[in-house]
MDTraj code that builds the backbone (N, CA, C; nanometers):
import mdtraj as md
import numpy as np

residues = "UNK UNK UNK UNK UNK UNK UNK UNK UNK UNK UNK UNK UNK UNK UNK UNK UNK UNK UNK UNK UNK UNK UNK UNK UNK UNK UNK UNK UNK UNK UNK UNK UNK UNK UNK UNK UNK UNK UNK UNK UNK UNK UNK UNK UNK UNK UNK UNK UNK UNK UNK UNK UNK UNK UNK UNK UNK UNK UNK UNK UNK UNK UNK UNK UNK UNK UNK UNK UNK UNK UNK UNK UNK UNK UNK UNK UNK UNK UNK UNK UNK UNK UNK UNK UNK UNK UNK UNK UNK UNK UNK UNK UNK UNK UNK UNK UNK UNK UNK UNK UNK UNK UNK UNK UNK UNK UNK UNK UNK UNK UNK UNK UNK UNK UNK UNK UNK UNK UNK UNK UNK UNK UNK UNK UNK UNK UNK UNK UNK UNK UNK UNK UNK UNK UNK UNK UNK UNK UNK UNK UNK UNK UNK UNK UNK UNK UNK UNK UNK UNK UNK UNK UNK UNK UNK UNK UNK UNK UNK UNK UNK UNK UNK UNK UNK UNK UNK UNK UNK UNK UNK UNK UNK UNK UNK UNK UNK UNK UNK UNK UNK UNK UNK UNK UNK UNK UNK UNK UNK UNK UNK UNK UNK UNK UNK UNK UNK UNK UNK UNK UNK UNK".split()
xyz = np.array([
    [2.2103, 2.5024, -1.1223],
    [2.1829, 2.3747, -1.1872],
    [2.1475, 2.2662, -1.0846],
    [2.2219, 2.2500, -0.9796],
    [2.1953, 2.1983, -0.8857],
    [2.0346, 2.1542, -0.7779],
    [1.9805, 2.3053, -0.8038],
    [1.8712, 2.3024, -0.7647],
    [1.7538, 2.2593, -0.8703],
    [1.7936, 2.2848, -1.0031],
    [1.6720, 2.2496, -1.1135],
    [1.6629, 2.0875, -1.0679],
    [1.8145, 2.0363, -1.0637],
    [1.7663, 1.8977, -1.0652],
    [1.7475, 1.8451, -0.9563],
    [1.7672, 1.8831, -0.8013],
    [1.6882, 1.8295, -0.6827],
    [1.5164, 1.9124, -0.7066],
    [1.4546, 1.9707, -0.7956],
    [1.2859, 1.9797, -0.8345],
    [1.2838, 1.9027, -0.9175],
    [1.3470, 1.8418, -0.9682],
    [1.3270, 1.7434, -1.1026],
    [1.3071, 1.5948, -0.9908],
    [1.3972, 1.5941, -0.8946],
    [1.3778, 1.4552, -0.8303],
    [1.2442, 1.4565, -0.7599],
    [1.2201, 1.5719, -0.7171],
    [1.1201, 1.5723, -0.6107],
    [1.0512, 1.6949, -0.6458],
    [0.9763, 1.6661, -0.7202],
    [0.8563, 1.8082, -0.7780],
    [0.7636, 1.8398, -0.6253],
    [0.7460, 1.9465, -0.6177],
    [0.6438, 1.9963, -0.5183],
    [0.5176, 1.9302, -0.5091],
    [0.4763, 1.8886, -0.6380],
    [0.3365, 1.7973, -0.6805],
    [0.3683, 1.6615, -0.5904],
    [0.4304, 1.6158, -0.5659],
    [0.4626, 1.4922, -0.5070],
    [0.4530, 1.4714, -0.3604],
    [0.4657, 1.6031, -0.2958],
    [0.3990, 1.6351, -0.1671],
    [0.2756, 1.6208, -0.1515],
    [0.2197, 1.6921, -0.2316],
    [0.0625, 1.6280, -0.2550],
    [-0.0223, 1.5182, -0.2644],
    [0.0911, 1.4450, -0.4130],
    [0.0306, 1.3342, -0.4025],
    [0.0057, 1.2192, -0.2703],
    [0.1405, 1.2640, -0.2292],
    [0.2168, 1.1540, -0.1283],
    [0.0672, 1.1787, 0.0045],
    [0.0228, 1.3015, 0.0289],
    [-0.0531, 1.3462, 0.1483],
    [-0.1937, 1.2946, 0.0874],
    [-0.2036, 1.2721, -0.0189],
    [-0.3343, 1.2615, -0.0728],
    [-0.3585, 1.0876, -0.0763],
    [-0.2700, 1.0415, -0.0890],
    [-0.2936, 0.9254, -0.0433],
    [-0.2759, 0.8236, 0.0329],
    [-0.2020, 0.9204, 0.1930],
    [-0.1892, 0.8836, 0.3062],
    [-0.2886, 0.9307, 0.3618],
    [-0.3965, 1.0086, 0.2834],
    [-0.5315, 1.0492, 0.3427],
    [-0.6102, 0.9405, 0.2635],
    [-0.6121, 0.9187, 0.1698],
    [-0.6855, 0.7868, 0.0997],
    [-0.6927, 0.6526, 0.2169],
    [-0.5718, 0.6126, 0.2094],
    [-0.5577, 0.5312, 0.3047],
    [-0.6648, 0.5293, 0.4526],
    [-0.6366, 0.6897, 0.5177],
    [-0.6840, 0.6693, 0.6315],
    [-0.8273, 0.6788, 0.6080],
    [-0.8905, 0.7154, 0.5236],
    [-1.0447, 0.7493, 0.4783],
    [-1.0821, 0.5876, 0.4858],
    [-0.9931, 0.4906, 0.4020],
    [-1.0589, 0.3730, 0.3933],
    [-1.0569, 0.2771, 0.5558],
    [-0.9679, 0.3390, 0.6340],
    [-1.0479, 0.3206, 0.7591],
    [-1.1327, 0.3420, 0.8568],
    [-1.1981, 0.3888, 0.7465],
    [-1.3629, 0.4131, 0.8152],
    [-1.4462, 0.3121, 0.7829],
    [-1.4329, 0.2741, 0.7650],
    [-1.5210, 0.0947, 0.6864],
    [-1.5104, -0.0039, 0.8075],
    [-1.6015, 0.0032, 0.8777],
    [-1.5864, -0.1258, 0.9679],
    [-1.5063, -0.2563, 0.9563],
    [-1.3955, -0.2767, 1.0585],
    [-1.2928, -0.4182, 1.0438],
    [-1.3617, -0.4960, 1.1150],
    [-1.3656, -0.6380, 1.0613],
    [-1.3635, -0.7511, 1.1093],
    [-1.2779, -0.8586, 1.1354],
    [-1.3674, -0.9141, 1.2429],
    [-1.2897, -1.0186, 1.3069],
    [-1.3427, -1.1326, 1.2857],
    [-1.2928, -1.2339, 1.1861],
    [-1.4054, -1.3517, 1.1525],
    [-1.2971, -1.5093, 1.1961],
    [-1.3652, -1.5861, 1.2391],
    [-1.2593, -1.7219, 1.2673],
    [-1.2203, -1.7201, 1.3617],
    [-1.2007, -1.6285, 1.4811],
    [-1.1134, -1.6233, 1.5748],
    [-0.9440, -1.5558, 1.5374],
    [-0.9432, -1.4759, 1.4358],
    [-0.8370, -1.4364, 1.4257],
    [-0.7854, -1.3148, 1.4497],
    [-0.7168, -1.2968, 1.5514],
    [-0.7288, -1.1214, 1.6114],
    [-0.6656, -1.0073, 1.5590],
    [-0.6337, -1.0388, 1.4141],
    [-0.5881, -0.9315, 1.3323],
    [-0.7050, -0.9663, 1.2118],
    [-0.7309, -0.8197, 1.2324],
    [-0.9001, -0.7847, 1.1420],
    [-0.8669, -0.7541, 0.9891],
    [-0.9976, -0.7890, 0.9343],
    [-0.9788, -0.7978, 0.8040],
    [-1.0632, -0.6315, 0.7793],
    [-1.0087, -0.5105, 0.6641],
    [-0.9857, -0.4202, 0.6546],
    [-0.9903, -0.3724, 0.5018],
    [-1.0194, -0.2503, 0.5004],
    [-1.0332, -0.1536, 0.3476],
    [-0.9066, -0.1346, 0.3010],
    [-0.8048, -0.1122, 0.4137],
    [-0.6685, -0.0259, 0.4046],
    [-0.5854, -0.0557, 0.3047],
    [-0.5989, -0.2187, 0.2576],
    [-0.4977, -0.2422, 0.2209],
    [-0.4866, -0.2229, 0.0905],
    [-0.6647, -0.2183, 0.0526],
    [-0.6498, -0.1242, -0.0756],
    [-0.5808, -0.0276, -0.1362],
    [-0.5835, 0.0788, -0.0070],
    [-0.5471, 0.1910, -0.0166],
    [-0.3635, 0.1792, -0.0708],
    [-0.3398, 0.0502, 0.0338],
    [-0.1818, 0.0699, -0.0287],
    [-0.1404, -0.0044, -0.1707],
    [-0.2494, -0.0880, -0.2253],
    [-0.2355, -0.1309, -0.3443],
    [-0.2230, 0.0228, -0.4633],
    [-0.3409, 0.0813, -0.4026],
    [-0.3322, 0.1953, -0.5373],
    [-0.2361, 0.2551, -0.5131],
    [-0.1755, 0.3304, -0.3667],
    [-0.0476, 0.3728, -0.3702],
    [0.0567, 0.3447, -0.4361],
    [0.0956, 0.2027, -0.4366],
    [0.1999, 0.1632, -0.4986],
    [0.1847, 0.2055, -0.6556],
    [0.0441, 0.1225, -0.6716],
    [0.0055, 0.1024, -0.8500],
    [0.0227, 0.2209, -0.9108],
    [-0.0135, 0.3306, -0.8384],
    [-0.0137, 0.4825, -0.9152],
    [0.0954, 0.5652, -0.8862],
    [0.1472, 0.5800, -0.7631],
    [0.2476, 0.6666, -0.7520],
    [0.3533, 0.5732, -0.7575],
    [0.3624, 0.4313, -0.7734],
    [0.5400, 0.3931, -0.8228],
    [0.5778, 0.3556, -0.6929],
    [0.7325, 0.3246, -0.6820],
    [0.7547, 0.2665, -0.5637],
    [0.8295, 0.3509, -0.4809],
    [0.9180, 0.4680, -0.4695],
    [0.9301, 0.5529, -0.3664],
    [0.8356, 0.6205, -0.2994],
    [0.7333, 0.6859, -0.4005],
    [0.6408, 0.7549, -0.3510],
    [0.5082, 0.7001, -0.2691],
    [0.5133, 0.6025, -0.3418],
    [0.3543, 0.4875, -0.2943],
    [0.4422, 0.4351, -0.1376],
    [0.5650, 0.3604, -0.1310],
    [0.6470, 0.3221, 0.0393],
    [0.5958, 0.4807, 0.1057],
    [0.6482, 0.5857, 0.0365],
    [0.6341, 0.6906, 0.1308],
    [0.4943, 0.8056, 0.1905],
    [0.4266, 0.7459, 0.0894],
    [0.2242, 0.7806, 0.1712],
    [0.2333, 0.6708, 0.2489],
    [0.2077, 0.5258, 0.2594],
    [0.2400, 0.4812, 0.3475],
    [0.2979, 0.5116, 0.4600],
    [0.4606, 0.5086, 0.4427],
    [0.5260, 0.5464, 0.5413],
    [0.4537, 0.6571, 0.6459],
    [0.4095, 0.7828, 0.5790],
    [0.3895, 0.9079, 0.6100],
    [0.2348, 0.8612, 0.6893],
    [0.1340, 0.7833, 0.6402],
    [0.0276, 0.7396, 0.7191],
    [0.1035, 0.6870, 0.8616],
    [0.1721, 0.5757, 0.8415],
    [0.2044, 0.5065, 0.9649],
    [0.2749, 0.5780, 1.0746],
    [0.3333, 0.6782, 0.9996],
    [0.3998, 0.7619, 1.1212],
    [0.3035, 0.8392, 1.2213],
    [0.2164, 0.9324, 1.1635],
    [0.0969, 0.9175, 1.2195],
    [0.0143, 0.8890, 1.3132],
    [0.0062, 0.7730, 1.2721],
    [-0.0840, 0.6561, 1.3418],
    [0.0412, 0.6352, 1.4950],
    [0.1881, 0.6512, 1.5004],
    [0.2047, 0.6177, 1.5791],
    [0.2188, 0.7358, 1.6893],
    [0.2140, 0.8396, 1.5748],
    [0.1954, 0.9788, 1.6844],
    [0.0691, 0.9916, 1.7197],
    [0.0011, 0.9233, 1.7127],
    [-0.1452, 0.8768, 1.8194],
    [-0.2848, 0.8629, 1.7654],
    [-0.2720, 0.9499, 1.6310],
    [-0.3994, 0.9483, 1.5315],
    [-0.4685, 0.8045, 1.5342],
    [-0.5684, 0.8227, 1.5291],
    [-0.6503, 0.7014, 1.5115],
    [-0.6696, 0.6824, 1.3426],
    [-0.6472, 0.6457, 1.3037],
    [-0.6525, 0.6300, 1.1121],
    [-0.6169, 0.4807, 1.1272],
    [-0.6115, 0.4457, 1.1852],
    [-0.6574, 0.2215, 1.1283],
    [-0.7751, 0.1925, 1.1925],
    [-0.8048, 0.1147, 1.0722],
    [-0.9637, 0.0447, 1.1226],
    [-0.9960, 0.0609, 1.2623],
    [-1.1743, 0.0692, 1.3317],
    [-1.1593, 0.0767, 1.4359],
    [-1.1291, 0.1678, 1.5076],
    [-1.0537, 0.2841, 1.4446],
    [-1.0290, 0.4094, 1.5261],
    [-0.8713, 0.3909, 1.6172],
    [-0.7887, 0.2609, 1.5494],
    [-0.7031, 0.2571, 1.6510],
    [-0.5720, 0.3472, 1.6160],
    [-0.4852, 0.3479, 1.7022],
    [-0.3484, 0.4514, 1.6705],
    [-0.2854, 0.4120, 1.7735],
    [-0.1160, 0.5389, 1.7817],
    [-0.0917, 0.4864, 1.8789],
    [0.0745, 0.3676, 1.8682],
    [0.1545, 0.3908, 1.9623],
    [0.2915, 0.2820, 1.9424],
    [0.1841, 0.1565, 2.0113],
    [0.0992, 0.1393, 2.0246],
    [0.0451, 0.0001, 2.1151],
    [0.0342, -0.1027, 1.9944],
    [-0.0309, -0.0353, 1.8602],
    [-0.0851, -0.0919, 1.7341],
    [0.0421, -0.2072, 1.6936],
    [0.1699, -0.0734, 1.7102],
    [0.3087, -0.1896, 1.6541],
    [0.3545, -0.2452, 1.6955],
    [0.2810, -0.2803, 1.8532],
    [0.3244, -0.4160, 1.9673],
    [0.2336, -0.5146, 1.9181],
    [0.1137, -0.4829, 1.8653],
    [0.0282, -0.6232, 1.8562],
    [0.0203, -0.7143, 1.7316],
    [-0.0623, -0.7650, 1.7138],
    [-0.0576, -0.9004, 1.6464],
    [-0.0962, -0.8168, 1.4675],
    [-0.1550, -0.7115, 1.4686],
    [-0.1192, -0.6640, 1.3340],
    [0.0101, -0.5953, 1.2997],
    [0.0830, -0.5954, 1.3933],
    [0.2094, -0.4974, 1.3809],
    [0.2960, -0.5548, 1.2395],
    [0.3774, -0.6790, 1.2080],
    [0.3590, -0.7262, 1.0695],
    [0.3268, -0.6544, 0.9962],
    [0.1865, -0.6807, 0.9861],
    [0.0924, -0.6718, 0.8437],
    [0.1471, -0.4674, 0.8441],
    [0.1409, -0.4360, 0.9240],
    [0.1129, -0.2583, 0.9112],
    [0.2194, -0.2002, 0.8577],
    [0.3908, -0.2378, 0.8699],
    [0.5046, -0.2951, 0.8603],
    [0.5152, -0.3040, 0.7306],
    [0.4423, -0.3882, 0.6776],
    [0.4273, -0.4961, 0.5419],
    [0.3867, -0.4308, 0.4504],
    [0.3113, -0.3184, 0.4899],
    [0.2426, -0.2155, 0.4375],
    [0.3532, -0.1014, 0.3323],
    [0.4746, -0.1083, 0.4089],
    [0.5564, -0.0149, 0.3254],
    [0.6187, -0.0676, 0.2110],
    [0.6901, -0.2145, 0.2501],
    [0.7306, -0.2790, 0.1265],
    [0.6394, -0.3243, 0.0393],
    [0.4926, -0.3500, 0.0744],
    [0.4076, -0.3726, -0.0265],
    [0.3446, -0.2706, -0.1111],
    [0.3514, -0.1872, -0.0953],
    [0.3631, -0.0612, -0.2294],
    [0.4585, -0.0510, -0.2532],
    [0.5658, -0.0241, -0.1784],
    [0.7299, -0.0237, -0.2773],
    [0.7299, -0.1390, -0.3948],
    [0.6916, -0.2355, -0.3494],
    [0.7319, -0.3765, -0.4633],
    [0.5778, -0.3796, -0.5602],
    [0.4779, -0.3279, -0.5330],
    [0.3661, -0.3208, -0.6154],
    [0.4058, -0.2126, -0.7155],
    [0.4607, -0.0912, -0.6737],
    [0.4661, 0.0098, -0.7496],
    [0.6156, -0.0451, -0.8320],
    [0.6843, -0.1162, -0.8006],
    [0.7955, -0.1674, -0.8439],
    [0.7655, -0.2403, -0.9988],
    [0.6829, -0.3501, -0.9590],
    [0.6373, -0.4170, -1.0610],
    [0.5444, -0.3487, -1.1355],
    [0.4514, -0.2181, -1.1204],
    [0.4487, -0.1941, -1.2224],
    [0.5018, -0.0707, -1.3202],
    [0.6310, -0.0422, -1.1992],
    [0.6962, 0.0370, -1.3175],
    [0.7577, 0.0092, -1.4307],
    [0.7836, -0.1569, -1.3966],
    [0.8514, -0.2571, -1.4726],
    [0.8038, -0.2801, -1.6124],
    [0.6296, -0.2499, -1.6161],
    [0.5416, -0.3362, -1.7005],
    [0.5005, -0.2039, -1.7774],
    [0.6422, -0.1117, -1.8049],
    [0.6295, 0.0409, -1.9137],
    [0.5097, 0.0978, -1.9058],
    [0.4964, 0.1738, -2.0159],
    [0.4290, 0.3341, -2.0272],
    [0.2805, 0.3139, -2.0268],
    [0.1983, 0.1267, -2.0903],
    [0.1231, 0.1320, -2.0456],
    [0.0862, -0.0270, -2.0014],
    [0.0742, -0.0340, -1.8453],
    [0.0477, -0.1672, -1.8296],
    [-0.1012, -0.2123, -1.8481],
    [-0.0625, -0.3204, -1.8820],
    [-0.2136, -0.4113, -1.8976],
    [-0.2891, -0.4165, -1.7616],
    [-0.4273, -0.4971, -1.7718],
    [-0.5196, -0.5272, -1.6257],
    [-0.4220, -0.6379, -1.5512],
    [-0.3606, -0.7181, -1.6478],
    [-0.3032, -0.8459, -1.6003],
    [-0.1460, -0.8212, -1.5011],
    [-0.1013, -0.7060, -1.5859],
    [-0.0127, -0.7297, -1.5137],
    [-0.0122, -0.6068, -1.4018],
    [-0.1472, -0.5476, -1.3665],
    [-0.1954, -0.4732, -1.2518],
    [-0.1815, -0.5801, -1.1810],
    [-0.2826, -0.6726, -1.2275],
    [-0.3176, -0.8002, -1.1211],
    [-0.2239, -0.8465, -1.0405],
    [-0.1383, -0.8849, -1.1294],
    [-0.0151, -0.9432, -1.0732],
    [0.0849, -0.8624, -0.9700],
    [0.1021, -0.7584, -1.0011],
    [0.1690, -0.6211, -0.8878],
    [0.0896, -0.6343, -0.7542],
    [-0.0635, -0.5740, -0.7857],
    [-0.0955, -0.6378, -0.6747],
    [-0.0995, -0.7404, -0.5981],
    [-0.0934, -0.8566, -0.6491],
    [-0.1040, -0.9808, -0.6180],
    [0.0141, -0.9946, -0.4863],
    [0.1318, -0.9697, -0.5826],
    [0.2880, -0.9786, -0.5034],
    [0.3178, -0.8962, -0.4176],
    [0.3003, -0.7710, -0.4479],
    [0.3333, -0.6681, -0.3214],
    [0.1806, -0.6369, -0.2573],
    [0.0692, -0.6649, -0.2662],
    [-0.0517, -0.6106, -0.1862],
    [-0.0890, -0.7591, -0.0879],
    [-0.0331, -0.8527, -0.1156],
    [-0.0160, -0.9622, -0.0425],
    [0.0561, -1.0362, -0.0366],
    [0.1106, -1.0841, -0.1458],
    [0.2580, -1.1757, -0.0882],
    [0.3503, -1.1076, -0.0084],
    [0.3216, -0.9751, 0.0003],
    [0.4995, -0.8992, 0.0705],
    [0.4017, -0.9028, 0.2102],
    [0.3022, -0.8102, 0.2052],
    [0.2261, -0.7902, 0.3248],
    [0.2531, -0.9328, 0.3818],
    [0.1978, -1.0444, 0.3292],
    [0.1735, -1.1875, 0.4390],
    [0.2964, -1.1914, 0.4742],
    [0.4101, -1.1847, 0.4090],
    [0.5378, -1.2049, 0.4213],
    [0.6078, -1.1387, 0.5521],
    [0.5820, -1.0475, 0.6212],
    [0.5684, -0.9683, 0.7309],
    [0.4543, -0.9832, 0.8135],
    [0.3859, -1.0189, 0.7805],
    [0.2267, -0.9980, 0.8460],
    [0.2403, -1.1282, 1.0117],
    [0.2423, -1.2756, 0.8391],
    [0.2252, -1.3518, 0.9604],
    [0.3519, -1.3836, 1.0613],
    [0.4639, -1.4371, 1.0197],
    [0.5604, -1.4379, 1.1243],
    [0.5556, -1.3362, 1.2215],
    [0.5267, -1.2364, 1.2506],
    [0.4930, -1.1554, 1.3465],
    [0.3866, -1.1980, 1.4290],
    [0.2617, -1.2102, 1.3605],
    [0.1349, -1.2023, 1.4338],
    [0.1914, -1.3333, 1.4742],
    [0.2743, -1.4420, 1.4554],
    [0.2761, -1.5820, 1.5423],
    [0.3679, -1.6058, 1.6795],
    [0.4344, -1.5034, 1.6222],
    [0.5200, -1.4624, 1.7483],
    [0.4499, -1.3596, 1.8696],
    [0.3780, -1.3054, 1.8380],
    [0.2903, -1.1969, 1.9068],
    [0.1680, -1.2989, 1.9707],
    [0.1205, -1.3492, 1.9070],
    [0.0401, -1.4683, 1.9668],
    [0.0767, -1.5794, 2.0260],
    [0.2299, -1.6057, 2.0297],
    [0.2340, -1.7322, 2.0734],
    [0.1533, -1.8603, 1.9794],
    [0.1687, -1.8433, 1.8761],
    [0.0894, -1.9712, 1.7764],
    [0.1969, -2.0024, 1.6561],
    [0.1924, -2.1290, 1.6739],
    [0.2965, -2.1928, 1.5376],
    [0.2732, -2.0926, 1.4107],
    [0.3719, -2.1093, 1.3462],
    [0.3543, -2.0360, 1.1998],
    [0.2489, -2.1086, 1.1167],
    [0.2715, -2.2187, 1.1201],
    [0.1687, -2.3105, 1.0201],
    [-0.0013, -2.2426, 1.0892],
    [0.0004, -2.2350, 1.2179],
    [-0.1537, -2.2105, 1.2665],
    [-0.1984, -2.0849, 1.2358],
    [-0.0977, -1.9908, 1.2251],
    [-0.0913, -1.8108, 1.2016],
    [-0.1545, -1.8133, 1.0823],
    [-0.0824, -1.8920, 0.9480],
    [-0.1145, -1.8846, 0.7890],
    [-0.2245, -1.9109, 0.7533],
    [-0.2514, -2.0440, 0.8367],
    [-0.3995, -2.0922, 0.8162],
    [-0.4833, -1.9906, 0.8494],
    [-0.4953, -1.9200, 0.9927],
    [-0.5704, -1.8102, 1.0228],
    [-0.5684, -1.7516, 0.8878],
    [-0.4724, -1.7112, 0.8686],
    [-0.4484, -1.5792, 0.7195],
    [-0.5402, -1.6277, 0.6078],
    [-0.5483, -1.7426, 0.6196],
    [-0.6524, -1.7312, 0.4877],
    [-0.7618, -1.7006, 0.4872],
    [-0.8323, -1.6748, 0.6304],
    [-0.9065, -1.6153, 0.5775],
    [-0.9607, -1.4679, 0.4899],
    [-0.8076, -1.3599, 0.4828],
    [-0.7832, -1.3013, 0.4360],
    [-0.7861, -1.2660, 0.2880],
    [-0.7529, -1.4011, 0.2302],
    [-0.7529, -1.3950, 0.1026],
    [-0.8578, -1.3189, -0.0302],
    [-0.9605, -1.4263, 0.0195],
    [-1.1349, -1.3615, -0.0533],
    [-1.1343, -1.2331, -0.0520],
    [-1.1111, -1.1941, 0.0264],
    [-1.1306, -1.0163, 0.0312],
    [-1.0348, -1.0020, -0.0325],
    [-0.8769, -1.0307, -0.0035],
    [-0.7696, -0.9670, -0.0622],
    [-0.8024, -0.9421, -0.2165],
    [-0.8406, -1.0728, -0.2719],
    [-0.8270, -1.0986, -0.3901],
    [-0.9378, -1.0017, -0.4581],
    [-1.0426, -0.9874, -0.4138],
    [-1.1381, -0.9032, -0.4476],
    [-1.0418, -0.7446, -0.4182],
    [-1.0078, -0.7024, -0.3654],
    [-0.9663, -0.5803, -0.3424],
    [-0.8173, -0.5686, -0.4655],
    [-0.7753, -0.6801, -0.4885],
    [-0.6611, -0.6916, -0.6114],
    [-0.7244, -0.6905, -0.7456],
    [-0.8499, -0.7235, -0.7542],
    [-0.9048, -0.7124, -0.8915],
    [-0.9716, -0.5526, -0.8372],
    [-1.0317, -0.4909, -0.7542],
    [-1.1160, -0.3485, -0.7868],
    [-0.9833, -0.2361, -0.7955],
    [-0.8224, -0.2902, -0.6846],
    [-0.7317, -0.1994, -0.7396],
    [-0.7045, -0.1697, -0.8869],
    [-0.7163, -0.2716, -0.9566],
    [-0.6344, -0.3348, -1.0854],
    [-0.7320, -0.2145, -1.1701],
    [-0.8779, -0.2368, -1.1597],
    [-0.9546, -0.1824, -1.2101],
    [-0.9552, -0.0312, -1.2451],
    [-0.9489, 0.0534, -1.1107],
    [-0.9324, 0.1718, -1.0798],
    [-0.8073, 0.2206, -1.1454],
    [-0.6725, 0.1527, -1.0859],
    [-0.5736, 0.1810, -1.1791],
    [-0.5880, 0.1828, -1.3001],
    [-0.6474, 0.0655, -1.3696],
    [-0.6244, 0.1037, -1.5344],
    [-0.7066, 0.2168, -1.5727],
    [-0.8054, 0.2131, -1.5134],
    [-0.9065, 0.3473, -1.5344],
    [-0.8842, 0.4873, -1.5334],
    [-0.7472, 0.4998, -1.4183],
    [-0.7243, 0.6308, -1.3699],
    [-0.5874, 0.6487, -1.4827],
    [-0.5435, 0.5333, -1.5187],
    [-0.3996, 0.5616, -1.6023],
    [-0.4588, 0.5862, -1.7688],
    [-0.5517, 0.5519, -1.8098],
    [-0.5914, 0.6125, -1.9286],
    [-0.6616, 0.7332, -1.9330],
    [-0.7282, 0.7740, -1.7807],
    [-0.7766, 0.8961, -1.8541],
    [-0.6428, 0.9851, -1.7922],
    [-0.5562, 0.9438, -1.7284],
    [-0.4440, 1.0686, -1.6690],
    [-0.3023, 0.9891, -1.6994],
    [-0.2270, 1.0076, -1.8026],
    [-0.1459, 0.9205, -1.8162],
    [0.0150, 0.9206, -1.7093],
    [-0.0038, 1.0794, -1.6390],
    [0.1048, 1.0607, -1.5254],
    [0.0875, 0.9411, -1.4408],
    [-0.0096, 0.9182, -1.4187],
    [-0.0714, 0.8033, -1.3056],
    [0.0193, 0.6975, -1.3234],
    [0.0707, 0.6720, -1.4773],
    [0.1532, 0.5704, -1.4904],
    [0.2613, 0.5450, -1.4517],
    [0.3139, 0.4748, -1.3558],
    [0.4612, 0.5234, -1.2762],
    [0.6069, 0.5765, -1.4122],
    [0.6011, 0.4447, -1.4945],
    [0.6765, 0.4879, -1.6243],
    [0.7146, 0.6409, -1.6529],
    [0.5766, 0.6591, -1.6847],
    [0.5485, 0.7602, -1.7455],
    [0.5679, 0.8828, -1.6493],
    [0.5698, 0.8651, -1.5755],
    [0.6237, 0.9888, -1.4445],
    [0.7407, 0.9799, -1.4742],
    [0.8290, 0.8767, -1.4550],
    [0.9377, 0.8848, -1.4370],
    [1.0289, 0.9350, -1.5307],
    [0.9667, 0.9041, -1.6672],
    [1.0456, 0.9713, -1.7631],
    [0.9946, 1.1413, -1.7923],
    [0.8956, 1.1557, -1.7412],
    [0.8772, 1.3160, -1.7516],
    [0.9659, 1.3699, -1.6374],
    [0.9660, 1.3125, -1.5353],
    [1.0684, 1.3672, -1.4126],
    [1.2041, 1.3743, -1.4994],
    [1.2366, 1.2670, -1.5350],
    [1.4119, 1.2837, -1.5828],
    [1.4469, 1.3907, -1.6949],
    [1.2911, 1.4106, -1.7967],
    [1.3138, 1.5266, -1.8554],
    [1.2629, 1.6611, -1.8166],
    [1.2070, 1.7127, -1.6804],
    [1.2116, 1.8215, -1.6057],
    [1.0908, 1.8619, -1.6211],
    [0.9494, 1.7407, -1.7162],
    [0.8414, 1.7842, -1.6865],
    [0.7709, 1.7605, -1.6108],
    [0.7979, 1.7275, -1.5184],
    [0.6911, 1.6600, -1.4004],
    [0.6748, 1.7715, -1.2947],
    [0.5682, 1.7673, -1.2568],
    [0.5373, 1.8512, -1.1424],
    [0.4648, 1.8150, -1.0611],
])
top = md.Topology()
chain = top.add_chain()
for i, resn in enumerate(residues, 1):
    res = top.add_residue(resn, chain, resSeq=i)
    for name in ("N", "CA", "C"):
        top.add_atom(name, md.element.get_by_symbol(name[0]), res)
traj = md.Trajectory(xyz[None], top)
């Protein structure tokens, strides 16, 4: 009995997912990063990648493709924008934001496990909104100001230029998610979760 229900917590399928979109992730750093304003933490595809993480696989699993990318990256792989990798990445001025990266799918996938079996575009929006950038900035900049030597107030300001994109990348997550949760309704974190507790999930 014991064992039915450690496969019930952790279906074999979940290995998959988890690898499939710590490869998502690193795919979307192939997209050329920029550096616009003078601000030396580049603006990037990635963070997409951890919006849908969260949005689709929920919040253990979406922290842990993440997680499982970043580990990675520090065992030397190049998978962030740029081709970079490497423990040097989590000394510098994106170290924050990369960081920010785990709790912001945990709390994206959080909120929308919150918003039941089937969430709206709106309250995609909003998941992303909070964990694909409020958590990220929330880590991001106090770091990068300390790493730079620049007031916090001067760090944030930099950060905006972040936003435009962010926000665009919070409406095409939102999109994709609702898209992928009606035609596959596991996609829905909810809805995983209660097939997991009744032993159908795989």
């Amino acid at each position: 009995m014991k064992s039915d229900g450690k496969r019930r917590r952790f279906p074999t399928g979940d290995l998959a997912r988890v690898a499939v979109f710590a490869a998502l992730i690193a795919v979307l750093g192939l997209a050329p990063s920029l550096n616009v304003f003078g601000n030396v933490v580049p603006i990037t595809l990635q963070t997409l990648g951890v919006m849908l993480a969260g949005a689709i696989l929920g919040t253990w699993r979406g922290a842990l493709a993440v997680a499982v990318l970043l580990v990675l990256v520090a065992a030397g792989l190049p998978l962030l924008a740029g081709g970079r990798g490497g423990l040097a990445v989590f000394a510098g001025p994106s170290a924050g934001f990369l960081i920010g990266w785990i709790p912001g799918a945990a709390v994206t996938g959080w909120l929308v496990e919150r918003a039941g079996r089937d969430p709206g575009i709106v309250r995609l929006v909003v998941a992303c909104l909070v964990g694909g950038i409020g958590v990220i900035y929330l880590f991001g900049i106090p770091v990068q100001a300390v790493v730079t030597h620049a007031s916090l107030g001067t760090t944030a300001l930099l950060s905006l230029t972040f936003l435009p994109g962010d926000v665009i990348k919070v409406v095409l997550a939102s999109i994709v998610v609702r898209g992928t949760q009606r035609a596959y309704p596991d996609a829905v974190p909810a809805v995983y979760q209660e097939r997991l507790r009744t032993g159908r999930a795989r």
